[in-house]
C-alpha positions in Angstrom: -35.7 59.9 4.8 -36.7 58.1 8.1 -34.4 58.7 10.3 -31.9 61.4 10.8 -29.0 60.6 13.5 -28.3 64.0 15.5 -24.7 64.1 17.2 -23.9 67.4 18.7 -19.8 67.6 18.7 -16.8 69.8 19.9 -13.4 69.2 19.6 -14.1 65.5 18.8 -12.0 64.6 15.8 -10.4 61.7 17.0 -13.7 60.0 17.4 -15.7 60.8 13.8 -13.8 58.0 12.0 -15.2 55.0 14.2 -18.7 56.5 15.1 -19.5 56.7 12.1 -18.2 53.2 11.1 -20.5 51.4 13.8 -23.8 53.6 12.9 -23.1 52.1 9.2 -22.6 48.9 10.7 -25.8 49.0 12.7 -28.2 50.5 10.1 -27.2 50.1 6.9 -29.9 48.3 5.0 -32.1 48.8 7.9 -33.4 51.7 8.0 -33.2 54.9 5.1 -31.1 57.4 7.4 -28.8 60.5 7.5 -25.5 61.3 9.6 -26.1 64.7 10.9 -22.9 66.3 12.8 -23.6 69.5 14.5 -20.0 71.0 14.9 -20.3 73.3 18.2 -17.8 75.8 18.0 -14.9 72.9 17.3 -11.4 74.2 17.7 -9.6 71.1 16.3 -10.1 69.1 13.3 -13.5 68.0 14.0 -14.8 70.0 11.0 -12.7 68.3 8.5 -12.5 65.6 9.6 -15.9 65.0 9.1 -15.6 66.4 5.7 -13.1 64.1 4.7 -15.0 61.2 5.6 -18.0 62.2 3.9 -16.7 61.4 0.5 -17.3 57.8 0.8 -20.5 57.9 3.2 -22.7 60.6 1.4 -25.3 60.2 3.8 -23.3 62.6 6.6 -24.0 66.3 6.6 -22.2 68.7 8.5 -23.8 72.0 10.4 -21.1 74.7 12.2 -22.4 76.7 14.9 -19.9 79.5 14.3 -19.0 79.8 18.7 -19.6 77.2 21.4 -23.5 77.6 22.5 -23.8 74.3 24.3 -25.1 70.8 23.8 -28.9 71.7 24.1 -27.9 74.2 21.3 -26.5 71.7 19.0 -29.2 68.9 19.6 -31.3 71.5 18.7 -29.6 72.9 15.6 -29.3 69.2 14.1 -33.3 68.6 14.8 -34.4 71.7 13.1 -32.2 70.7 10.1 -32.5 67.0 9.9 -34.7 65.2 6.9 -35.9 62.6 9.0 -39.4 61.9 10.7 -37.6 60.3 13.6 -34.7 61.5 15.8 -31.4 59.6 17.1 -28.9 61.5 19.3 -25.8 60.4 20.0 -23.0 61.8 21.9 -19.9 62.5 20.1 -17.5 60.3 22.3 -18.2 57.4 21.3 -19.3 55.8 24.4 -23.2 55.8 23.4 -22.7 52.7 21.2 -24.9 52.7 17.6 -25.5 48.5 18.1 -28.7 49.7 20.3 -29.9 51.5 17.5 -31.7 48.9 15.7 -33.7 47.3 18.7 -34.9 51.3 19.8 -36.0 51.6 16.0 -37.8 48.4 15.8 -39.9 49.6 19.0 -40.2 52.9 17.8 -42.2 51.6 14.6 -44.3 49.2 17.2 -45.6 52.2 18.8 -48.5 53.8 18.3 -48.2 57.5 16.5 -50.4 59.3 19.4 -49.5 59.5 21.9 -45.9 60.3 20.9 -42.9 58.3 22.1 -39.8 59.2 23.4 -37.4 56.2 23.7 -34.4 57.0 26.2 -30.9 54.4 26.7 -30.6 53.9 30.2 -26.4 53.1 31.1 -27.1 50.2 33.6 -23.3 50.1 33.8 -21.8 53.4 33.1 -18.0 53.5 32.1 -17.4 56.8 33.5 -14.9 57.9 36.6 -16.4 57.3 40.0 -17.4 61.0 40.4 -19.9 61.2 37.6 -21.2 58.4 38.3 -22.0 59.5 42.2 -23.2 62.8 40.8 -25.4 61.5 38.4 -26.9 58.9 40.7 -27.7 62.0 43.0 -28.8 63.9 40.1 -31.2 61.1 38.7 -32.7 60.7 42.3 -33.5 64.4 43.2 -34.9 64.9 39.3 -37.0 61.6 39.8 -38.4 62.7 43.2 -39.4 66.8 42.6 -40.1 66.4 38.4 -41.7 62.6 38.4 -40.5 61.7 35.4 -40.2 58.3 36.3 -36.7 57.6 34.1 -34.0 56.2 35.6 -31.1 57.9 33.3 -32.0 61.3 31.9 -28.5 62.3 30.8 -27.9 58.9 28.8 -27.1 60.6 25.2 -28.9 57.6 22.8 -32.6 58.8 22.7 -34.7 57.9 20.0 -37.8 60.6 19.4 -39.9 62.2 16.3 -38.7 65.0 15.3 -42.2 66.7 15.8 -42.1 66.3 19.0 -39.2 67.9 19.9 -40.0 70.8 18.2 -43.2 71.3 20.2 -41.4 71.1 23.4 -40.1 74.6 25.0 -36.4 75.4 24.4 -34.0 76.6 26.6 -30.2 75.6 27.5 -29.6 72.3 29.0 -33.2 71.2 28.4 -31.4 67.8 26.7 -30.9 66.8 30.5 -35.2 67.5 30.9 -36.3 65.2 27.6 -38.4 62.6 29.6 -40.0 65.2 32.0 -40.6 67.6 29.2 -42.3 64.9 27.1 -44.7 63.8 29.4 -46.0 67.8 30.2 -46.1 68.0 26.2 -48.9 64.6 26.4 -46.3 61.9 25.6 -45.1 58.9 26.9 -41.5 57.8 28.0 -39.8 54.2 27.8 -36.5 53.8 28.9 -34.4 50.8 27.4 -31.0 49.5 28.8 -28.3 50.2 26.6 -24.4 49.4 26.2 -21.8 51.9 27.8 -18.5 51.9 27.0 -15.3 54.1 28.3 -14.4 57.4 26.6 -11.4 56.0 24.6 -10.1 59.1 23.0 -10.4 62.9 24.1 -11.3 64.5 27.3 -15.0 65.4 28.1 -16.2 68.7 27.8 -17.3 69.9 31.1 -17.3 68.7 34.7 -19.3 67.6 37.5 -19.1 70.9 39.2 -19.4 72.9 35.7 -23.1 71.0 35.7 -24.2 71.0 40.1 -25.3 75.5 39.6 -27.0 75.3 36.6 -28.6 72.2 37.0 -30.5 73.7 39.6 -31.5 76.5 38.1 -33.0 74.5 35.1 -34.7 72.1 37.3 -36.3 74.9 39.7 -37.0 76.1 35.9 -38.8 72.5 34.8 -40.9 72.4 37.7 -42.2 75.8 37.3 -42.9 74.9 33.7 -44.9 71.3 35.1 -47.0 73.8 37.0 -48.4 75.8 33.9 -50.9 73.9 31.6 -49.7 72.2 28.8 -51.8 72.3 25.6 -54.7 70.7 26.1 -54.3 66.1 25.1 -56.3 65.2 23.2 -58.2 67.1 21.0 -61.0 66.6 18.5 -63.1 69.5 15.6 -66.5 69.0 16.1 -67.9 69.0 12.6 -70.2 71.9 12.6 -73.4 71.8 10.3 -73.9 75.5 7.9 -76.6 77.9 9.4 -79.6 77.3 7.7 -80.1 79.5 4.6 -83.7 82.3 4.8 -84.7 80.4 1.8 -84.1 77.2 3.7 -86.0 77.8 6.8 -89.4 76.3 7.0 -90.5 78.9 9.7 -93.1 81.3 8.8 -91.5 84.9 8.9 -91.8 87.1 12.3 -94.2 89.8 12.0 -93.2 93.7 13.1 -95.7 95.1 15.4 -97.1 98.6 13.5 -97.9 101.2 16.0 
């Protein structure tokens, strides 16, 4: 397994039938992948709904968090679980848009394994209501200026990343919205690639502009305090000791004990 698609969900079963269509579309015979749903505390038919359609794509699994715990939570979840050396998350709503995935995988096997890459979609034109998209602009510009993590779109869902990096990065809820900064603390590098938005056609998101301002604050007075501790030291290398020399080994004549 190469690649394992992460797509953290609640209440979303009116978008599973075409997501899933497209990310066929885009990577079948591409790429040897997996469709992992993580199901975050779904109150409609999300759940089976995505059973359903598994019977005729075999390459979906399906992981219930048993209450809501939050996006970070599922991303999480789904990278813990998933088969594949590489990471691809996806939001739910079908407004990330699975054509990008192929040109993020084909740079992702152009880069170098050290140091590790995190790929992130940047929404040149986002398809969202004017009020995300002020807050978000604010948001980006304040994150840029007191983190420096030089990315122009943090919150953009499609990322591409090995899964071992992610799991050496510290947890904590909402730290999906800290990947790029996070990444480069951890040693690694960040490339953001423009990607395709589209407009949330079915559903209603899950959580407001306002829902995000309080503890967006919090976690980024939280990041910065994190910047400001060492990371593990980048790079390393085992300096290939040579054995102690044996007695019977030593040329050296033996020492002599004074006698008093």
């Amino acid at each position: 397994m190469d690649l394992s698609i992460v797509i953290p969900v609640k209440n979303e079963a009116d978008n599973i039938v075409s997501l899933v269509g497209e990310i066929r579309a885009a990577l079948d015979g591409l790429v040897a992948y997996e469709i992992l749903y993580v199901d975050d505390g779904s109150d409609d038919a999300t759940a089976s709904e995505i059973s359903r359609l598994a019977g005729t794509a075999p390459q979906m699994r399906l992981l219930r968090h048993a209450r809501n715990y939050g996006q970070s939570a599922a991303i999480s979840t789904g990278v813990h679980a998933a088969r594949g050396a590489w990471i691809a998350t996806l939001d739910g709503d079908g407004q990330n848009d699975p054509a990008d995935l192929p040109a993020m995988w084909h740079l992702a096997q152009q880069a170098s394994p050290s140091p590790p890459l995190l790929i992130a979609g940047y929404r040149e034109r986002r398809r969202d209501g004017w009020s995300k998209r002020v807050a978000s602009h604010i948001a980006n510009g304040i994150r840029a200026q007191l983190l420096g993590d030089r990315t122009p779109d943090t919150g953009c869902g499609l990322k591409l990343f090995p899964q071992s990096l992610f799991l050496d990065l510290p947890y904590f809820d909402h730290m999906h919205r800290f990947l790029p900064a996070l990444v480069l603390r951890e040693g690694g590098t960040v490339l953001s690639v423009a990607v395709n938005h589209r407009p949330r056609h079915k559903g209603m998101s899950k959580y407001g502009v306002f829902d995000r301002l309080g503890v967006g604050i919090i976690d980024l007075l939280g990041v910065m305090w994190l910047q400001r501790r060492a990371p593990r030291p980048h790079p390393f290398h085992e300096v290939i000791l040579a054995p102690e020399p044996s007695a019977a080994d030593d040329p050296s004549p033996p020492a002599i004990a004074a006698v008093r």
